[in-house]
TIRO-2110 file (N, C-alpha, C; in Angstrom, 1 decimal):
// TIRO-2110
20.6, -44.6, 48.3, N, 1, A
20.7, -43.2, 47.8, CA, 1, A
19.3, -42.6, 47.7, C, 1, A
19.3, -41.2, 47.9, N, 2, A
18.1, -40.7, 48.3, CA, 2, A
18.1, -39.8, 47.4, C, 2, A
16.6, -40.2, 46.3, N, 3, A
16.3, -38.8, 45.6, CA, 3, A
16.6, -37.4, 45.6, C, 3, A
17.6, -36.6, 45.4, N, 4, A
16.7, -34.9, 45.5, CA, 4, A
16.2, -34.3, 44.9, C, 4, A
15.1, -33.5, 44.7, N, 5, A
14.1, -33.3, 44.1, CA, 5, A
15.1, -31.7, 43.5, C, 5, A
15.5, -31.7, 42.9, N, 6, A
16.0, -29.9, 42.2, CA, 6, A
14.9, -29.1, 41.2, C, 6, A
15.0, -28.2, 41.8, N, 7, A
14.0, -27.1, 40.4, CA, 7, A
15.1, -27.1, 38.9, C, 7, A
14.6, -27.4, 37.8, N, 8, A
15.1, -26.7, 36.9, CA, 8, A
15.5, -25.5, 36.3, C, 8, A
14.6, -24.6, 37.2, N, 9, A
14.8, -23.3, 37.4, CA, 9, A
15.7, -23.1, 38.2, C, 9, A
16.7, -22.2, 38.1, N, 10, A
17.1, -21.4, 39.3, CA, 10, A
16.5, -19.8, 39.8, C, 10, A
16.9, -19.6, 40.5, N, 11, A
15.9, -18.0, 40.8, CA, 11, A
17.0, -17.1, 39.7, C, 11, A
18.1, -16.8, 39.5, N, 12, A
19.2, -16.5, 38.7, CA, 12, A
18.3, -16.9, 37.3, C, 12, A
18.2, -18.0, 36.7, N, 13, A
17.7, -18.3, 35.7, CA, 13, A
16.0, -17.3, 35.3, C, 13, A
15.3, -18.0, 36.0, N, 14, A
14.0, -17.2, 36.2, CA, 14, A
14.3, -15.7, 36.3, C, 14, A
15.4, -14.7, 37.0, N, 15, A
15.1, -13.6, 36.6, CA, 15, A
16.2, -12.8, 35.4, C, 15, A
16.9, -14.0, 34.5, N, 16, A
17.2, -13.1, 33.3, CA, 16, A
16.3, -13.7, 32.4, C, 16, A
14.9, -14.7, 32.8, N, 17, A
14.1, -14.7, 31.6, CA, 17, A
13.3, -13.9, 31.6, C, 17, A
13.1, -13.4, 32.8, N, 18, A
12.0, -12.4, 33.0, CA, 18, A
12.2, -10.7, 32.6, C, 18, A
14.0, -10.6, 33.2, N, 19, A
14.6, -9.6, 31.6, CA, 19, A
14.1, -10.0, 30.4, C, 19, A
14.2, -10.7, 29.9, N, 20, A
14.5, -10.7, 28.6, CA, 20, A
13.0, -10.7, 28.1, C, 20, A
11.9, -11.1, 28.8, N, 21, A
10.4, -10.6, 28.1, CA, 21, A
10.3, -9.4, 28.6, C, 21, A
10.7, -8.6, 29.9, N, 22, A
10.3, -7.2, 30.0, CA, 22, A
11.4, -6.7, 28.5, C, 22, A
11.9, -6.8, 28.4, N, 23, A
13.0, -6.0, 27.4, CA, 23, A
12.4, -6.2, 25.8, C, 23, A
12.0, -7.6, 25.8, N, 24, A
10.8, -7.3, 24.4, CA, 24, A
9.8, -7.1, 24.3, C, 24, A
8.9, -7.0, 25.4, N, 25, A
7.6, -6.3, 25.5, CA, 25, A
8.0, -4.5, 25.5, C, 25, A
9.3, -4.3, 26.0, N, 26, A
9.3, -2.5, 25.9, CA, 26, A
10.0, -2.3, 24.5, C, 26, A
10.6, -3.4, 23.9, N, 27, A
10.9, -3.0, 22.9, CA, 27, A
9.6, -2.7, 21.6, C, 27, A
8.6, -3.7, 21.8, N, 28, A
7.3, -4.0, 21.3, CA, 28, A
6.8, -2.9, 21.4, C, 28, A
6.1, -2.4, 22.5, N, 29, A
5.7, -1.2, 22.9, CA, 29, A
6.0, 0.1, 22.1, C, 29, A
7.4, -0.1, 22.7, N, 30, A
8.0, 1.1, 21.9, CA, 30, A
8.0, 1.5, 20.7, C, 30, A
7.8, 0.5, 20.0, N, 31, A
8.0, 0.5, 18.4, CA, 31, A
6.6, 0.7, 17.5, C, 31, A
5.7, -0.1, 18.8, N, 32, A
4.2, 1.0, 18.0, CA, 32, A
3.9, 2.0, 18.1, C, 32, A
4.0, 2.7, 19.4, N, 33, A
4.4, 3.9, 19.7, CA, 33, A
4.8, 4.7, 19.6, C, 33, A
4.9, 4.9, 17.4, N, 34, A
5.9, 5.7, 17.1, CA, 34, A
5.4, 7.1, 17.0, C, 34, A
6.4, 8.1, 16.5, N, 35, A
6.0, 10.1, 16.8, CA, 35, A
5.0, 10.2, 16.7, C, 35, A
4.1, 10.8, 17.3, N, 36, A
2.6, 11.2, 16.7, CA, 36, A
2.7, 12.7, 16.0, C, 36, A
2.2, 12.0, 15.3, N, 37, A
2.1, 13.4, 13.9, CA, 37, A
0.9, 14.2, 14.6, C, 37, A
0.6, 15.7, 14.0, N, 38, A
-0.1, 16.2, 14.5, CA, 38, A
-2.1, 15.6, 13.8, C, 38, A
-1.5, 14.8, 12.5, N, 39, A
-3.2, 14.0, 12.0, CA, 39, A
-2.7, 13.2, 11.5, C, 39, A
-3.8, 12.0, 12.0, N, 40, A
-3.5, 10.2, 11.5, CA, 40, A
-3.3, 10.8, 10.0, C, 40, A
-2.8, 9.1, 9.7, N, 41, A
-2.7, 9.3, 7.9, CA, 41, A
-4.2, 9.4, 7.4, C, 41, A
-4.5, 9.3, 7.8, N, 42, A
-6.1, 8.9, 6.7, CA, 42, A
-6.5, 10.8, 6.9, C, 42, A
-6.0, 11.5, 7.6, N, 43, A
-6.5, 13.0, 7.7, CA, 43, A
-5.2, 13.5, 7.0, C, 43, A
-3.8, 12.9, 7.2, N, 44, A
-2.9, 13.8, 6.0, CA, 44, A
-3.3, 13.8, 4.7, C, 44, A
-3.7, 13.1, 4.3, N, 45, A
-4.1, 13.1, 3.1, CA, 45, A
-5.2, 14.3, 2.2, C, 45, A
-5.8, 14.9, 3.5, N, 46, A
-6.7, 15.7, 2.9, CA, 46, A
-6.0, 17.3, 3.2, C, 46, A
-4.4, 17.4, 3.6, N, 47, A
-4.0, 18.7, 4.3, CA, 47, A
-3.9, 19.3, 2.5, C, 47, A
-3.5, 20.4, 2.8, N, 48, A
-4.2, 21.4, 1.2, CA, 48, A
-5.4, 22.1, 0.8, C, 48, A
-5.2, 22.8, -0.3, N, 49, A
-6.1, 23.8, -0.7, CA, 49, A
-7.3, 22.4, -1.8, C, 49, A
-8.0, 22.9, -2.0, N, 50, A
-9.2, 22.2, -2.7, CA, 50, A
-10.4, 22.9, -3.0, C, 50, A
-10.2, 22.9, -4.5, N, 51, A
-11.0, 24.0, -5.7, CA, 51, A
-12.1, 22.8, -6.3, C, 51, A
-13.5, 23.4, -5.4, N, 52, A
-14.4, 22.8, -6.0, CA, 52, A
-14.4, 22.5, -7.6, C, 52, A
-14.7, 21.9, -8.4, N, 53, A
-15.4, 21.4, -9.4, CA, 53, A
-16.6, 21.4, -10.0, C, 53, A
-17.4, 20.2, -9.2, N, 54, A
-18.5, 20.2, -9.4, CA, 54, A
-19.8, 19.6, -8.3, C, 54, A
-20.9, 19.4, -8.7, N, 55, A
-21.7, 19.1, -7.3, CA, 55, A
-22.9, 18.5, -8.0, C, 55, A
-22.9, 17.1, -7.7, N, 56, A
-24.2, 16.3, -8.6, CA, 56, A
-24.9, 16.1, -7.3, C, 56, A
-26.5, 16.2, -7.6, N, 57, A
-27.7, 16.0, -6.6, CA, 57, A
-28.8, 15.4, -6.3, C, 57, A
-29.0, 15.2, -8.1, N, 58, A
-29.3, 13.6, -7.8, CA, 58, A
-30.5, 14.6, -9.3, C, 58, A
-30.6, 15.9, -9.6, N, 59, A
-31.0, 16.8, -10.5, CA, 59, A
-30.0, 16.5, -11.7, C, 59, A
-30.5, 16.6, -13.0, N, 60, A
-30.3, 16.5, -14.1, CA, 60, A
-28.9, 17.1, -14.6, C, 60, A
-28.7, 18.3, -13.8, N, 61, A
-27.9, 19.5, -14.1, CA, 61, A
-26.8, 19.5, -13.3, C, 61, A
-25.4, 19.4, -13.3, N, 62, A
-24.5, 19.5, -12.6, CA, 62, A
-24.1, 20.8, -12.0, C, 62, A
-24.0, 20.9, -11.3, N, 63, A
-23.9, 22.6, -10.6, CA, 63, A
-22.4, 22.5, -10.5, C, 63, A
-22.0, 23.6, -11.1, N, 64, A
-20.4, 23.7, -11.7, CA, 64, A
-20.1, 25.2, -11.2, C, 64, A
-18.8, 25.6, -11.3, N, 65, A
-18.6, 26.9, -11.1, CA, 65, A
-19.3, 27.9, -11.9, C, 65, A
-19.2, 27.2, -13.2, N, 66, A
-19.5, 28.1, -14.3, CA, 66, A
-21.1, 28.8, -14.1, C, 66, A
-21.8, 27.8, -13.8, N, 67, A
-23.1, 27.9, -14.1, CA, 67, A
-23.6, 28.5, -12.8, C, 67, A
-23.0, 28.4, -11.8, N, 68, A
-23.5, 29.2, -10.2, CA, 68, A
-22.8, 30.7, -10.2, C, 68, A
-21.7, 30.6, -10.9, N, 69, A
-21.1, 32.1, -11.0, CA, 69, A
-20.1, 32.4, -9.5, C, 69, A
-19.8, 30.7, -8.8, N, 70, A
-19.4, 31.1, -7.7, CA, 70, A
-17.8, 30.4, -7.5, C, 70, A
-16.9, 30.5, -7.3, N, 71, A
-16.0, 29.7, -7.0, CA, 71, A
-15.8, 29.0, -5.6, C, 71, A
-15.2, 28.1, -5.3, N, 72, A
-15.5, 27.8, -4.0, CA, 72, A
-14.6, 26.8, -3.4, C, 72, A
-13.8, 27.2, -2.6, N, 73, A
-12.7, 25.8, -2.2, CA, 73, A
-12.8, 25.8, -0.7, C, 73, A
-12.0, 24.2, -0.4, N, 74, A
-11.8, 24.5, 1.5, CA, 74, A
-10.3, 24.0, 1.3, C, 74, A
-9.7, 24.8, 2.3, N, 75, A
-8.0, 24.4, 2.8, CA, 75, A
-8.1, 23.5, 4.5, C, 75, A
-7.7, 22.4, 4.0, N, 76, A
-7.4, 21.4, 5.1, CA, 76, A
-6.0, 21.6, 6.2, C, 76, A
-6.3, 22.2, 7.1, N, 77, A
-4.8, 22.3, 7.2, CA, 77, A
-4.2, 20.9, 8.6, C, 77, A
-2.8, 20.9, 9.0, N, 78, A
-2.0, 20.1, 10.0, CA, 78, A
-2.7, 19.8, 11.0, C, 78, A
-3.4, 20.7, 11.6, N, 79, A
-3.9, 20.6, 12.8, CA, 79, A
-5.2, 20.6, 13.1, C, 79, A
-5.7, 19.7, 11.8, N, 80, A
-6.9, 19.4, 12.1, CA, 80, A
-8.6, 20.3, 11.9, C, 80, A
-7.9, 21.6, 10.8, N, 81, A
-8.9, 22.4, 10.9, CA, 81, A
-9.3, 23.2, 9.6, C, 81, A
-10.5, 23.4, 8.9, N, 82, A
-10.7, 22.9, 7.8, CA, 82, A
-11.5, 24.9, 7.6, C, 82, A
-11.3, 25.4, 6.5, N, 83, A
-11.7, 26.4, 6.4, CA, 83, A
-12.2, 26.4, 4.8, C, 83, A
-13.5, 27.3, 4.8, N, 84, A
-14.4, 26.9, 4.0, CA, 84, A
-14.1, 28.7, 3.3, C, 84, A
-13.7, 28.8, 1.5, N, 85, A
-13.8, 29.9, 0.9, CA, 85, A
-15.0, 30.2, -0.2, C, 85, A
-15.6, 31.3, -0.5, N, 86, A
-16.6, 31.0, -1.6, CA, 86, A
-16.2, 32.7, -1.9, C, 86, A
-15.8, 32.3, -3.6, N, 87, A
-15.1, 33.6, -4.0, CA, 87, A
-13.6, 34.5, -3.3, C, 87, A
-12.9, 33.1, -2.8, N, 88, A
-11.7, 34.2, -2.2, CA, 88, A
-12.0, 34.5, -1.0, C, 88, A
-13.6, 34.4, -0.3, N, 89, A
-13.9, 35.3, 1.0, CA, 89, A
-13.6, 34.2, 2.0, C, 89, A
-13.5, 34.1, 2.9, N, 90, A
-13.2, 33.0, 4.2, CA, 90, A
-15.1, 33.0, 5.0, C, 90, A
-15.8, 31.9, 4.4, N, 91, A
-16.9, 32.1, 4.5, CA, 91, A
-17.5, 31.2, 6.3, C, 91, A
-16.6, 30.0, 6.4, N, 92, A
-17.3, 29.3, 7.6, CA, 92, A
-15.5, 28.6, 8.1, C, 92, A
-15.7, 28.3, 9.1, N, 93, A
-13.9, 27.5, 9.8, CA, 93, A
-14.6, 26.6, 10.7, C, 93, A
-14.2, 25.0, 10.6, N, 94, A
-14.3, 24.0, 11.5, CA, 94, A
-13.3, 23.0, 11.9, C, 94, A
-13.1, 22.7, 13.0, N, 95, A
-12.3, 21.8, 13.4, CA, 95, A
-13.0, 20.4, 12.7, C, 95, A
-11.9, 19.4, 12.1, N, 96, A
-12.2, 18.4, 12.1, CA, 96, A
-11.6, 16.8, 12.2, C, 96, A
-12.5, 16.2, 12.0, N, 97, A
-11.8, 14.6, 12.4, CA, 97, A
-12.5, 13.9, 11.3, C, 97, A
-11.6, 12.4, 11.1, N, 98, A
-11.8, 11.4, 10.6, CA, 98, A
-12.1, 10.1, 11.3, C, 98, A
-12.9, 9.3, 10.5, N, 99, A
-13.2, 8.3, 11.3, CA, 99, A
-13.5, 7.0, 9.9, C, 99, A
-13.2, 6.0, 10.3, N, 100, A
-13.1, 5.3, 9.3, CA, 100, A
-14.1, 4.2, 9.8, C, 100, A
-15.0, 4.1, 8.6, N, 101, A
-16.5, 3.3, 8.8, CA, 101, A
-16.1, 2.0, 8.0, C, 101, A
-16.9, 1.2, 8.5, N, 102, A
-16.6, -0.6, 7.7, CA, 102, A
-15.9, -1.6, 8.0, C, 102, A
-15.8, -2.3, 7.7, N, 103, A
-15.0, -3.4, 7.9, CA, 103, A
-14.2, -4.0, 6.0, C, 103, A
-13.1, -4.2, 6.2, N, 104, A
-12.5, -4.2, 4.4, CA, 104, A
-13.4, -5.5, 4.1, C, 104, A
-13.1, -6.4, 5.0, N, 105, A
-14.2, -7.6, 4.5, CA, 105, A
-15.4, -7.8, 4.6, C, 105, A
-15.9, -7.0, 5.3, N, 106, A
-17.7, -7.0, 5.3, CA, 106, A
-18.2, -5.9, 4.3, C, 106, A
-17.6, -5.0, 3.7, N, 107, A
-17.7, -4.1, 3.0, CA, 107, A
-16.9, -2.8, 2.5, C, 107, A
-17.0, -1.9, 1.9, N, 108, A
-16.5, -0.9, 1.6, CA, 108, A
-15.7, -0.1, 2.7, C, 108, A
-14.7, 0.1, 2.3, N, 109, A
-13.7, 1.0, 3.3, CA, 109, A
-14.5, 2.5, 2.7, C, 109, A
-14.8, 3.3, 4.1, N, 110, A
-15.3, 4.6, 4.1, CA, 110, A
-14.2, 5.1, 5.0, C, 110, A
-14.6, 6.5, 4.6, N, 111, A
-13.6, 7.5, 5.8, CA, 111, A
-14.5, 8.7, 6.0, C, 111, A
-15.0, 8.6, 7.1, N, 112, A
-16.2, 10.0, 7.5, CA, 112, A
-15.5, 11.4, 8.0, C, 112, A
-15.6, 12.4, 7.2, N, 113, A
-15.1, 14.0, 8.3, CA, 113, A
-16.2, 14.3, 8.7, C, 113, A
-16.0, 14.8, 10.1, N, 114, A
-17.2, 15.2, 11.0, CA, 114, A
-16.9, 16.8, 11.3, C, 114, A
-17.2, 17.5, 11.0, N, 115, A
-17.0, 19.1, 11.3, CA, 115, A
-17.6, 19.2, 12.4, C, 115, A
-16.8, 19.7, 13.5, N, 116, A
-17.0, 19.6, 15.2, CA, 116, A
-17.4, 21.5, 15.1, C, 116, A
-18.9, 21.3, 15.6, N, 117, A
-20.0, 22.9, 15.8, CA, 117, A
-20.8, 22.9, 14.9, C, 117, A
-20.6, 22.7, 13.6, N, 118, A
-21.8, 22.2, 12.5, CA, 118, A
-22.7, 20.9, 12.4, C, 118, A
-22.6, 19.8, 13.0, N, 119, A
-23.4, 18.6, 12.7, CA, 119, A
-23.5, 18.2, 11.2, C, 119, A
-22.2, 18.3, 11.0, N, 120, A
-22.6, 18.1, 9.2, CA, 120, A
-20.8, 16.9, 9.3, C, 120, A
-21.3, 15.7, 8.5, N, 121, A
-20.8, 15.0, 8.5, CA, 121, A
-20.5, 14.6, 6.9, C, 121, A
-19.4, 14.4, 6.2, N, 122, A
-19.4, 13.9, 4.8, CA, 122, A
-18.3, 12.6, 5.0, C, 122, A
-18.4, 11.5, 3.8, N, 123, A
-17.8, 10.5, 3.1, CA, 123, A
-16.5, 11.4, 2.2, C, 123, A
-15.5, 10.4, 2.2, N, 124, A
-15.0, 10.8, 1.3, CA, 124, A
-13.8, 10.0, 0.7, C, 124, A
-13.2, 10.4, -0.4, N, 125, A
-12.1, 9.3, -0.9, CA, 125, A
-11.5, 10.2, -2.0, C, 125, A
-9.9, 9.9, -1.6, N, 126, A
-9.6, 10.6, -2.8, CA, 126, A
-8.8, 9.4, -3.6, C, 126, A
-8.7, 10.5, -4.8, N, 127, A
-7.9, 9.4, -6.0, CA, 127, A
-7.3, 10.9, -6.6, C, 127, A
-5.8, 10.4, -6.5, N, 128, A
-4.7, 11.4, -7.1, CA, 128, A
-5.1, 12.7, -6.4, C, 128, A
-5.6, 13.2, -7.1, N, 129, A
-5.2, 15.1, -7.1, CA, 129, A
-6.9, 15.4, -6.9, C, 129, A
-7.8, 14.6, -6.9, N, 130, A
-9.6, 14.9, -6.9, CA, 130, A
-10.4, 13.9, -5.2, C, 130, A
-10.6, 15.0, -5.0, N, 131, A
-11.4, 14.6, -3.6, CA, 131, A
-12.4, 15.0, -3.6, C, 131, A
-13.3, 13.3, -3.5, N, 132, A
-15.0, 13.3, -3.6, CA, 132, A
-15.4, 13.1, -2.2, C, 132, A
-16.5, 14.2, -1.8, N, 133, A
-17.0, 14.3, -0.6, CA, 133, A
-18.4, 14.3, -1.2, C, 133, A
-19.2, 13.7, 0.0, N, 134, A
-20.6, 13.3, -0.3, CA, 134, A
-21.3, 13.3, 0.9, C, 134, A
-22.1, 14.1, 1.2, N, 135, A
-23.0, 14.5, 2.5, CA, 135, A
-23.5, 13.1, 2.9, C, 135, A
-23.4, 13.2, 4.3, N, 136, A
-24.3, 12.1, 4.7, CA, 136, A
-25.6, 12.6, 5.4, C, 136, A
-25.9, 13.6, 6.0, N, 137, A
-27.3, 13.9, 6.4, CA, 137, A
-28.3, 14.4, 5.6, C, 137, A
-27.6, 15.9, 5.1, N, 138, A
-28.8, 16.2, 3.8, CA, 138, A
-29.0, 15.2, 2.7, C, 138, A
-29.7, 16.0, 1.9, N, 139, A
-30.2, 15.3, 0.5, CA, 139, A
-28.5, 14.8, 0.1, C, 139, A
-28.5, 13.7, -0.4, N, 140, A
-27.0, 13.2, -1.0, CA, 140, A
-26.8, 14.2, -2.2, C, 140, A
-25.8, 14.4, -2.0, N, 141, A
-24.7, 15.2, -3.0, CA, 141, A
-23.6, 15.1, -3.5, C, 141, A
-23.1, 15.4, -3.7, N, 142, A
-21.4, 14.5, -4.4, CA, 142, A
-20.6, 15.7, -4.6, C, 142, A
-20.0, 16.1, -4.0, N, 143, A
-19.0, 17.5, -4.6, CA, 143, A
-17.4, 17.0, -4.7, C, 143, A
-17.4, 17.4, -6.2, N, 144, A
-15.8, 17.1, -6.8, CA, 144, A
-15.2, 18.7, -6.2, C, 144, A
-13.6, 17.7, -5.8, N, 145, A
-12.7, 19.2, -5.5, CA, 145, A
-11.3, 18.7, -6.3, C, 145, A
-10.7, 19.6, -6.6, N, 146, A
-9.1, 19.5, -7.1, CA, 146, A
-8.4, 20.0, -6.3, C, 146, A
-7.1, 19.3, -5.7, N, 147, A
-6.0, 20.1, -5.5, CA, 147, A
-5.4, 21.2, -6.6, C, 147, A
-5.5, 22.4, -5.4, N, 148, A
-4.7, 23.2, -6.4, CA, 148, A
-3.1, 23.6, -6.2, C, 148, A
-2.4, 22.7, -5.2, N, 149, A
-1.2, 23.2, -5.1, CA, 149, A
-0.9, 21.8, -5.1, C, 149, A
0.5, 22.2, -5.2, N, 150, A
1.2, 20.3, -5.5, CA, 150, A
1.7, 20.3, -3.7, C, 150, A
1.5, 18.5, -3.8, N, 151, A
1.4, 18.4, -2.2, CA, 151, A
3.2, 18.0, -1.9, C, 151, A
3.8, 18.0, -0.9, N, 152, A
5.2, 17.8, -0.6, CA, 152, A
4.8, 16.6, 0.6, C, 152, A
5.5, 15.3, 0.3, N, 153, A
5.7, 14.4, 1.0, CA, 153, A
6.8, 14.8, 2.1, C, 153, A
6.5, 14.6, 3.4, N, 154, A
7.5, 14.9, 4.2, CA, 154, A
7.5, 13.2, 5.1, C, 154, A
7.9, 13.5, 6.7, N, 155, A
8.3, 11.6, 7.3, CA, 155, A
7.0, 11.5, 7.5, C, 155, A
5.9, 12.0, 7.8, N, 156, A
4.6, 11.6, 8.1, CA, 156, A
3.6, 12.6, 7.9, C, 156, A
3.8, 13.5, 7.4, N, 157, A
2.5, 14.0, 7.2, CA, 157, A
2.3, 14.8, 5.6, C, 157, A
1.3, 14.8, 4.8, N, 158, A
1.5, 15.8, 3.6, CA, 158, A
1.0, 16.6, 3.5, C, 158, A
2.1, 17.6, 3.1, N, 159, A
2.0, 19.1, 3.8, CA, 159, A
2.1, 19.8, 2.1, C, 159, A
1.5, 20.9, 2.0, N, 160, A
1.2, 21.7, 0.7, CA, 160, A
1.7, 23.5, 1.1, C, 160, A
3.1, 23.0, 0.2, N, 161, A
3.8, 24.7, 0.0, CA, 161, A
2.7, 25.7, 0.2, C, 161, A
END
């Protein structure tokens, strides 16, 4: 009697396994691949109006609304584009982006907005309803903002009536 040598495979075999990893590689795909909202999360977070506070400079004196005589807010809006008020007037408009600086285990999680035509870049982080921005080129500064409208969670992005 004489050996025969048979594949384990059959070609039949080999191509419903080969289904069956195309079919979970597109299912994989697919599923990271989910809607794109019109800004990552780390940029919904800042969509809304925002009523300056205050502005520490590294001076003795906190420069507040009161004491400048000026009010001053910027509205973040969906698509990415950030408009700057002082007194109600519509004083400067920049497109902007986020970019997230660090490593969680080598250090501090940052999040940088970069205003695209200005060269002015700030840090920032919010907590609840108060968003701290802090220059990164000029002299460091710290400016506190409040939301002033309440924000509406929608499937991915938060959006302010």
């Amino acid at each position: 009697m004489r050996p025969q040598l048979t594949s384990h495979f059959s070609i039949r075999a080999l191509a419903r396994l080969a289904y069956w990893l195309l079919a979970v590689g597109s299912i994989g795909l697919l599923a990271s691949c989910s809607q794109q909202t019109l800004l990552p999360a780390t940029e919904a977070g800042l969509v809304g109006n925002w009523e300056w506070q205050q502005t520490n400079n590294g001076s003795h004196t906190a420069l507040t609304p009161a004491n400048t005589g000026h009010r001053m807010s910027i509205r973040f809006d969906r698509r990415g584009r950030a408009r700057f008020y002082q007194d109600d007037v519509l004083v400067s408009a920049a497109n902007f982006t986020v970019r997230r600086d660090g490593l969680q285990w080598w250090g501090p999680m940052r999040y940088t907005i970069t205003y695209h035509g200005y060269q002015r870049r700030q840090t920032y982080s919010l907590a609840g309803n108060q968003l701290h921005l802090q220059d990164v080129i000029n002299q460091p500064s710290t400016h506190l903002f409040q939301r002033i409208d309440e924000a509406v969670t929608t499937s991915a992005v938060n959006l302010v009536r």
